[in-house]
NUFI-956380 format. One record per residue: residue number from 1; y, x, z of N, C-alpha, C in turn. Coordinates in Angstrom, 2 decimals. Layout:
% residues N
+-----+---------+---------+---------+---------+---------+---------+---------+---------+---------+
: num :      nY :      nX :      nZ :     caY :     caX :     caZ :      cY :      cX :      cZ :
+-----+---------+---------+---------+---------+---------+---------+---------+---------+---------+
: NUM :       Y :       X :       Z :       Y :       X :       Z :       Y :       X :       Z :
...
+-----+---------+---------+---------+---------+---------+---------+---------+---------+---------+
***
This chain:
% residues 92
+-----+---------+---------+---------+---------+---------+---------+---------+---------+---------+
: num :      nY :      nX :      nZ :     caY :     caX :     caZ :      cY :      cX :      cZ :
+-----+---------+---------+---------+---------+---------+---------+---------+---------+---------+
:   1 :   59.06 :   46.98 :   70.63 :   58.51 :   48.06 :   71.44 :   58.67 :   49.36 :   70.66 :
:   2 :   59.29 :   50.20 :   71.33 :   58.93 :   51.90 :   70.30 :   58.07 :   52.37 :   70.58 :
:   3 :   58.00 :   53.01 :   69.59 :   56.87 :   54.18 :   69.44 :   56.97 :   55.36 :   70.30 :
:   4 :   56.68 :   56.03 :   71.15 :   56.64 :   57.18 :   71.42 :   56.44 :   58.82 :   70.93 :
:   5 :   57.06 :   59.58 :   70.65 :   57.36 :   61.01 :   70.09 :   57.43 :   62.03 :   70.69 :
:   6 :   56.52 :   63.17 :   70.83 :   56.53 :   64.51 :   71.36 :   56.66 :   65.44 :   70.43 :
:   7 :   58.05 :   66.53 :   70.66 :   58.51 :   67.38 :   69.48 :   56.92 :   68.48 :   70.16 :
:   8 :   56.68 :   69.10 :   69.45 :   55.35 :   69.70 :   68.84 :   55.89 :   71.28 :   68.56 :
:   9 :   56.85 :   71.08 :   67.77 :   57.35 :   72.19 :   67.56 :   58.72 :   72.12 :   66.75 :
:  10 :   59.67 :   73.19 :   66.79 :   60.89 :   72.73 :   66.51 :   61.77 :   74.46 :   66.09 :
:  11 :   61.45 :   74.62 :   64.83 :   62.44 :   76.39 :   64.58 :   63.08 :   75.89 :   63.51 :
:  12 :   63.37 :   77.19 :   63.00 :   64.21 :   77.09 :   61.51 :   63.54 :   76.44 :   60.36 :
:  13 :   62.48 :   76.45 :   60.43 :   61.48 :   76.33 :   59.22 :   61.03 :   74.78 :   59.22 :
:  14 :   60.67 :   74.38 :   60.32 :   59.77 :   73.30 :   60.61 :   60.04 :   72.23 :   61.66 :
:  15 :   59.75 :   71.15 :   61.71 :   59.82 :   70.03 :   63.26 :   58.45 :   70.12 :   62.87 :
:  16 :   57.72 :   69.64 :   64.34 :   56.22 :   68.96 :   64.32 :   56.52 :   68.40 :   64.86 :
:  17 :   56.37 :   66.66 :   65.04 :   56.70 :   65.32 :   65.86 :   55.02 :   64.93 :   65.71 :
:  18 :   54.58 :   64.63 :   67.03 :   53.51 :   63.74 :   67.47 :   53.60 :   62.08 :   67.19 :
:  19 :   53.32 :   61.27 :   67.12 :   54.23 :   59.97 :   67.44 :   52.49 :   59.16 :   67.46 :
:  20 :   52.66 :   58.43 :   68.66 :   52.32 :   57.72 :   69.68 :   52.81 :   55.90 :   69.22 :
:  21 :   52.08 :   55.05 :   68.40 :   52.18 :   53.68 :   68.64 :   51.33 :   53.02 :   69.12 :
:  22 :   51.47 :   51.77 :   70.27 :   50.67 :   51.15 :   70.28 :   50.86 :   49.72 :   69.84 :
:  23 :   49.86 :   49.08 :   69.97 :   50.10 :   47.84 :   68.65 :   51.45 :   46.93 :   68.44 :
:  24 :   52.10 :   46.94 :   67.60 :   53.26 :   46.60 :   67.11 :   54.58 :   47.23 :   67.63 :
:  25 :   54.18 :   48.39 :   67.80 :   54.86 :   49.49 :   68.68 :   55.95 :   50.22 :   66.80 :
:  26 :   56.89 :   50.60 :   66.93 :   58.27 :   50.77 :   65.29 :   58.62 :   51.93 :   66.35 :
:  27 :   59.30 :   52.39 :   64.78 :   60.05 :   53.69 :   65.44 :   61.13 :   53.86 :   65.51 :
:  28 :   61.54 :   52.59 :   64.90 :   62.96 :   52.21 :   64.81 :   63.84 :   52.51 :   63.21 :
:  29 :   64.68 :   51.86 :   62.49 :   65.01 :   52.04 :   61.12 :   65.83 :   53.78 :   61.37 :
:  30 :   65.03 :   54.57 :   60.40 :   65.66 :   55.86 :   60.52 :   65.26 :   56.90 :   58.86 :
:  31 :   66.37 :   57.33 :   58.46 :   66.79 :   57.87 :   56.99 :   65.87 :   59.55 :   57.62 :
:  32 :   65.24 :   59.86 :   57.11 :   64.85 :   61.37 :   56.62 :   65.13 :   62.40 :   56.41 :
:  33 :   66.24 :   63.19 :   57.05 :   67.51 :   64.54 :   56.69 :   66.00 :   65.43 :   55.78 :
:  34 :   64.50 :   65.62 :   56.51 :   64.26 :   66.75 :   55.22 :   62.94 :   66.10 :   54.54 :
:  35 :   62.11 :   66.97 :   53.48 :   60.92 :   66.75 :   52.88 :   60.02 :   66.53 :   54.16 :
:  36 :   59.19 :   65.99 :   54.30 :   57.92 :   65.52 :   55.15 :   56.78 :   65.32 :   54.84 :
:  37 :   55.41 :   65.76 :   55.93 :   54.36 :   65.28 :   55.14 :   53.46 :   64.84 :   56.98 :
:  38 :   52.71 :   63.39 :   56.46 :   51.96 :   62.73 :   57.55 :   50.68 :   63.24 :   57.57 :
:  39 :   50.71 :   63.84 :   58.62 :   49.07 :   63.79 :   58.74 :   48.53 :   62.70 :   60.20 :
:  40 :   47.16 :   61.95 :   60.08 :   47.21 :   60.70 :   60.93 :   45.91 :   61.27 :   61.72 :
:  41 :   45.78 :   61.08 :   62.55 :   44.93 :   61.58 :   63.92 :   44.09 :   60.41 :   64.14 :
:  42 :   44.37 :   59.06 :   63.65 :   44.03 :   58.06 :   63.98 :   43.91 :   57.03 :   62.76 :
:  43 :   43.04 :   56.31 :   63.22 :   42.91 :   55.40 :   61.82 :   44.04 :   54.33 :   62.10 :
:  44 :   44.80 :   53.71 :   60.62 :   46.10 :   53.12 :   61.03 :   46.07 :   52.04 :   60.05 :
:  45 :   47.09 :   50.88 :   60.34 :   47.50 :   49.66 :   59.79 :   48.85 :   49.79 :   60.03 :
:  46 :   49.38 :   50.06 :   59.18 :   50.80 :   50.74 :   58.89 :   51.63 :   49.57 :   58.39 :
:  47 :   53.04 :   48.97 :   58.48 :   53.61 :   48.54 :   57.75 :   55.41 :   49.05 :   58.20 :
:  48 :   55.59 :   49.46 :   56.80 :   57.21 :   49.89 :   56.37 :   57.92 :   49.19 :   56.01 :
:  49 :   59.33 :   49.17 :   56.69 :   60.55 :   48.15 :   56.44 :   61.57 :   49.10 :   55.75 :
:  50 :   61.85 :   48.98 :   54.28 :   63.16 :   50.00 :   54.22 :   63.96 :   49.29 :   53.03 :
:  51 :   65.07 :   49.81 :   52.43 :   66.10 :   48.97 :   51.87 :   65.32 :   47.93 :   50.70 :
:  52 :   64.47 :   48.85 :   50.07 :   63.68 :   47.79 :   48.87 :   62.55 :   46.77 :   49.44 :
:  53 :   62.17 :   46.42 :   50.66 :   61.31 :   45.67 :   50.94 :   60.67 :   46.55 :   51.99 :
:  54 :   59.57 :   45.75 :   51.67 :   58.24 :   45.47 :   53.03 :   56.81 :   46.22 :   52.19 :
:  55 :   56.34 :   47.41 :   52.70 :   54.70 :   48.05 :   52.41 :   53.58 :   47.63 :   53.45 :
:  56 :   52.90 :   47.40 :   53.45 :   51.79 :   47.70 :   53.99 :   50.27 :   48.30 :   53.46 :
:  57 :   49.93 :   49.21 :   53.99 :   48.97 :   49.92 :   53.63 :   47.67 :   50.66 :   55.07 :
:  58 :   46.82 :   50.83 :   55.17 :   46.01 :   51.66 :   55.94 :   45.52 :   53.34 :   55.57 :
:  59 :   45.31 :   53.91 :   56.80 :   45.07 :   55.22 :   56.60 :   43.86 :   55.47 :   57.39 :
:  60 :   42.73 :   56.21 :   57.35 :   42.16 :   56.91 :   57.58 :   42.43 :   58.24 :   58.41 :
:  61 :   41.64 :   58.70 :   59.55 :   41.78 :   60.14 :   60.10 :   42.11 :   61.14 :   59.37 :
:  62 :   43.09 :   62.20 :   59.11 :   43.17 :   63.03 :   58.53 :   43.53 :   62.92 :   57.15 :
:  63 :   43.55 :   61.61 :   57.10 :   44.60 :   61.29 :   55.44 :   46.13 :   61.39 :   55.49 :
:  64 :   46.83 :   62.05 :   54.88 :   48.03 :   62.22 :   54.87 :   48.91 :   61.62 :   53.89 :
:  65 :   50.24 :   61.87 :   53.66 :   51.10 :   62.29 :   52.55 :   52.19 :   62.67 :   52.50 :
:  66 :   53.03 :   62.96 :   51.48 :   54.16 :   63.93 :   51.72 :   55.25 :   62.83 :   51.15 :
:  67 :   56.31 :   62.88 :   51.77 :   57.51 :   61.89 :   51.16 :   58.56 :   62.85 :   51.37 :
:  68 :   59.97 :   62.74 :   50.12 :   60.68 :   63.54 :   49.82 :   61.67 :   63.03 :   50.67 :
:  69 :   63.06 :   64.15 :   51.42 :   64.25 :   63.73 :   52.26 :   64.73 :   62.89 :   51.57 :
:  70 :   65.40 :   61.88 :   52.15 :   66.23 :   60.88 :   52.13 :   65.29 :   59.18 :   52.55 :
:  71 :   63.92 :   58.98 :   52.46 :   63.45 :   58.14 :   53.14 :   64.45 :   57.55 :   53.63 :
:  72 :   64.03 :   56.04 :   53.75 :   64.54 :   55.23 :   55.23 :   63.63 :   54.12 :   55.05 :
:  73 :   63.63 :   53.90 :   56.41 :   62.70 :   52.87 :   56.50 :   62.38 :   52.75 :   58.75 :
:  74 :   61.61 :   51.97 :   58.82 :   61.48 :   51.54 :   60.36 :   59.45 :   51.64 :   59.72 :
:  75 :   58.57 :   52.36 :   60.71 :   57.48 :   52.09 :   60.54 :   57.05 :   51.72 :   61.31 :
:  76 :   56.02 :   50.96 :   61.39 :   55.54 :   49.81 :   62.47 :   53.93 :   49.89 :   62.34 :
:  77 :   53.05 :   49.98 :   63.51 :   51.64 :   49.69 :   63.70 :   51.53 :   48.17 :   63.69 :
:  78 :   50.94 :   47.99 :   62.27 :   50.48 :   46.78 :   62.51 :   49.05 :   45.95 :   62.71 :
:  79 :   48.10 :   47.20 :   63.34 :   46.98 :   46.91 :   63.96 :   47.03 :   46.41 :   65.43 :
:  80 :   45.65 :   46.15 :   65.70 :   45.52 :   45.75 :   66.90 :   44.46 :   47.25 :   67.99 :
:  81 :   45.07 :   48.05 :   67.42 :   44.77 :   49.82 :   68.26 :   45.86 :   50.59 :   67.99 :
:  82 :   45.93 :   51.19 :   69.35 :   46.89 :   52.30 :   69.09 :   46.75 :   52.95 :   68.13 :
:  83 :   47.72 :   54.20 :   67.55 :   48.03 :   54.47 :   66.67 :   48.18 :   55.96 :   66.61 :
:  84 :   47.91 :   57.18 :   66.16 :   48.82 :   58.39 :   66.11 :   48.70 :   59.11 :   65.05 :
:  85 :   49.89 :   60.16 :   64.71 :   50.27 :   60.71 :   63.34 :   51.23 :   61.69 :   64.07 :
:  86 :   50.75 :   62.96 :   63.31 :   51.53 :   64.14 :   63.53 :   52.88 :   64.26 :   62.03 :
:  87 :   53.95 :   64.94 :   62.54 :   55.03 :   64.21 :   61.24 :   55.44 :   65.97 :   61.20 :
:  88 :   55.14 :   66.16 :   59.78 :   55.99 :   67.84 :   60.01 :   57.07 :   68.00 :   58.98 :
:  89 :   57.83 :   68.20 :   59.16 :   59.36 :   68.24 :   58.17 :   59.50 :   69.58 :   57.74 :
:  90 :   59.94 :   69.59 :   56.82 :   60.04 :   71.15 :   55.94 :   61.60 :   71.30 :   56.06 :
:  91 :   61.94 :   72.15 :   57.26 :   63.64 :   72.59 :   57.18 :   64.16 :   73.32 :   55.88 :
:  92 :   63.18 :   74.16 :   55.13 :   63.71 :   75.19 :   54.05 :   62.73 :   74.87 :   52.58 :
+-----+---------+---------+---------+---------+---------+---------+---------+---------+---------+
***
């Protein structure tokens, strides 16, 4: 199942992506063109698929973090509640 994504905002400087999972809802395996940082709207049961293995971890409302371009990975809700996280990319 995917995840669902509303661009938020989109200039020279910045993307803001919304993204919308519901339970076992991925976003599909996808590499990172810039710097990024999560902020989560929702409390989450997160698990990441990327070349070195398998994470799982939980987040809290309003807990974030920042990961540097080149990421890859597929992220996946692996709770049993929907899910949401605002994603903002640093173009510059």
């Amino acid at each position: 199942m995917q995840a669902e994504s509303t661009r938020r905002e989109d200039n020279a400087e910045v993307r803001v992506t919304e993204w919308r999972f519901a339970p076992g809802a991925a976003t599909g395996y996808h590499r990172h063109e810039y710097d990024y940082v999560v902020v989560y709207v929702t409390a989450a049961k997160i698990r990441a698929v990327g070349p070195d293995g398998e994470i799982s971890f939980e987040m809290a409302p309003g807990q974030c973090y920042f990961r540097k371009a080149g990421v890859e990975h597929d992220v996946i809700n692996a709770g049993d509640a929907p899910v949401t996280f605002v994603e903002i990319e640093l173009k510059r």
